[in-house]
C-alpha positions, 0 to 999 in steps of 0.5 A: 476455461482459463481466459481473461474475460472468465477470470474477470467473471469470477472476480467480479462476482466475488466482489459484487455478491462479498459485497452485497452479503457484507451491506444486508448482513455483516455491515462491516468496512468494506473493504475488510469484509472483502478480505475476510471473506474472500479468505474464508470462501478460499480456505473452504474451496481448499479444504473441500478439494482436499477431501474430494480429490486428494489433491495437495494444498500447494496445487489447490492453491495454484487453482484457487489464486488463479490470477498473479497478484504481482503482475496484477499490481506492478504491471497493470493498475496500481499506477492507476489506484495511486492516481486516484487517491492523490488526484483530489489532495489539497495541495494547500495542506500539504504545504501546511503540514509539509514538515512532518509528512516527510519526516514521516515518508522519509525519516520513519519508513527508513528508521521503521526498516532498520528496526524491523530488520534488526528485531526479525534478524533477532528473532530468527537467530533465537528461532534457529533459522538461517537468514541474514541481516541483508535479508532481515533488513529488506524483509524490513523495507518490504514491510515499512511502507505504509499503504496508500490504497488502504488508508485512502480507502479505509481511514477515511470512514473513520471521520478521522481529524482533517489535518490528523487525517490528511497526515497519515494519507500524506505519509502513506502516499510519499513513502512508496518511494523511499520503500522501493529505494531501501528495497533496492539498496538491501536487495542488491546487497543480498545478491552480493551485487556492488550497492550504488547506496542508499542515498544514490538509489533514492535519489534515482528512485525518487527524484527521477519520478519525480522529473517524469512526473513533472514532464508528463503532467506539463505535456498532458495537462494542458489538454486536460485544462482547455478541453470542453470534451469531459471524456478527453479530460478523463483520457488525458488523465488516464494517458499522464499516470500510466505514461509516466509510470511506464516511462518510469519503469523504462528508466528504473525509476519509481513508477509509485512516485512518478503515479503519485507526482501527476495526481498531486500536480493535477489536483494543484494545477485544476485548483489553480485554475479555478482561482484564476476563474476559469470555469472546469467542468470536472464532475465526470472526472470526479466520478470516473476516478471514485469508480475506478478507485473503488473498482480496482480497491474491491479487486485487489482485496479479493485477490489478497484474500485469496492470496493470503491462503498461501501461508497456510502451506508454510512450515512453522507458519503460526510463530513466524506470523506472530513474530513478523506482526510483534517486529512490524509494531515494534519497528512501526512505533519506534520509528514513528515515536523517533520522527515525533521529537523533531515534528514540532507542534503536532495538529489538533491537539495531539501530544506525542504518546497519542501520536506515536499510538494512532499512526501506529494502529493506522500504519496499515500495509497492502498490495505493494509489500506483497509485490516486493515480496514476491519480487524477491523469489528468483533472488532467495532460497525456497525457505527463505523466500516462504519466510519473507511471503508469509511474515509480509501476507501476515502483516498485511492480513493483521493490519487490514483486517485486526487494525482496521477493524479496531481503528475506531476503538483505538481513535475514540479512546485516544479523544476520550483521553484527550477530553479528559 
């Protein structure tokens, strides 16, 4: 049986019964838990074929991650998960805080690739293992951008400081953007293809989304906004976000960004609105986006948990890991800690060590590395590309699931220094 109403079936249950186990039993962040467990009920369905029917783990594995979480993400819904997490941001902070989120976005996603690619490319020379700097450095773009969906998701329950808080959500959204543009630069020079240059690339990448995004929202928020019809609203907002990421798409521009463009427009303009007093009812907006987000969250970490197993066929898989998870906090904190000097004042308080170590720990990465990373395949031999896919579901796993898990340690003991 292979239809999409019974892979729909099997995922949901997943989630629904992950889920409940995690609220009676475990208790712990939910989204981690999905990850974890969905991790070990794969590892036990692999090792229970294996023994039974002396099938090898790279077929099992075929069976197990019988949904691809590439096609899944890049042409199905992660427009809609971008949206949803930016669709409630108060425009007014980011104006306030507008300086050092794009130092951030910009200036440390890019400076994170360069370090992280030159440490790996390091790396790989003393391990023996045959790659390039082009390739190390796009190894670098996949893994620098941090993910929006796990710090909307996952910081939040942590009750960080609003405007420390606001900061680390800002970054995570506006950074998809220069990663895919870095990704592209990096990626053209492994394929010995003629670079258009970073700055050029960006400038489509970024700039042109964010036109897209622009157009779609002057075209489809005006429905939104003079409608008395409370599902219209929600379809208007479903036809901006995955119009302007097909388009987007169409013209080699970044999808992510263009997403990201409509739900910061329509949280400003029905911010606006309001000010002008006219009256919105948006309660089944809300609702309708809080759901999906929490849906398409919940199936995405299933799925990356499944996902993950595919390491464990990779050769040398455990001091690749390690080397890939030391690169990525090194590369993390260092490009975090060069973009702090030109920061300014930082909010609530914060100096600069304590900085540079909470946006280190909460650099958390998710699906969008792991897209670009199997985007990579048709480009890169066999071995090469497993080293990129399993240093970047290493990095994802160890960042979710250890960083996550341990966020809040990290954050009371940076206030217990700052009270003392």
């Amino acid at each position: 049986m292979d239809s999409f109403l019974f892979k729909v079936v099997i995922i949901m249950l997943l989630v629904v019964l992950l889920g409940y186990f995690n609220e009676k039993v475990t208790k712990i962040t939910y989204e981690i838990s999905l990850m974890l467990f969905a991790i070990v009920i794969g590892a036990v369905l692999l090792a229970a074929g294996m023994i039974m029917t002396g099938t090898s783990a790279a077929d099992l594995l075929d069976e197990i991650q019988f949904v691809n979480l590439e096609e899944f993400l890049m042409e199905g819904v992660l427009c809609f998960m971008l949206f949803a997490g930016s669709c409630h941001m108060k425009i007014g902070n980011f104006k306030k805080h507008a300086r050092i989120i794009g130092l951030l976005s910009i200036g440390a996603t890019l400076l994170g690739a360069v370090f992280y690619g030159m440490l790996f490319y390091g790396a790989s020379r003393l391990l023996g293992l045959s790659l390039t700097l082009p390739v190390c450095l796009m190894f670098g773009s996949i893994t620098a951008p941090t993910d929006p969906i796990a710090a909307t998701s996952i910081l939040k329950k942590f009750h960080l400081p609003e405007q420390i808080g606001f900061i680390i959500e800002g970054e995570s959204l506006l950074n998809d953007g220069v990663g895919v543009a870095l990704f592209v630069c990096f990626s053209g020079l492994v394929k010995a293809e003629e670079s258009k240059g970073f700055f050029q690339v960006m400038g489509k990448e970024l700039f042109g989304a964010v036109l897209v995004g622009l157009v779609v929202t002057a075209i489809c928020f005006p429905v939104f906004s003079r409608t008395k019809d409370e599902a219209r609203q929600v379809f208007a907002s479903l036809l901006a976000v995955s119009a302007a990421y097909l388009l987007c798409e169409q013209l080699g521009f970044s999808g992510a960004i263009a997403s990201v463009v409509c739900g910061v427009l329509f949280s400003a303009l029905r911010d606006r609105e309001a000010l002008q007093g006219r009256k919105m009812e948006l309660e089944k907006f809300d609702t309708f986006w809080e759901m999906l987000d929490n849906l398409l969250n919940s199936v995405l970490y299933v799925m990356l948990g499944l996902s993950f197993l595919r390491i464990l066929t990779m050769p040398h898989v455990f001091l690749l890991s390690v080397v890939a998870i030391l690169c990525n906090l090194i590369g993390r904190s260092g490009s975090v800690g060069c973009m702090s000097f030109f920061a300014g004042v930082l909010p609530d308080g914060y100096d600069k060590k304590n900085f540079v170590k909470l946006l280190t720990w909460g650099g958390l990465r998710g699906g969008l590395s792991v897209a670009l990373a199997m985007s990579t395949s048709p480009m890169l031999p066999e071995t090469t590309y497993h080293i990129i896919l399993g240093g970047t579901y290493a990095i994802v796993f160890f960042t979710t699931i250890i960083q996550g898990l341990t966020m809040k340690n990290v954050y009371e003991g940076i206030e217990k220094s700052l009270k003392a």
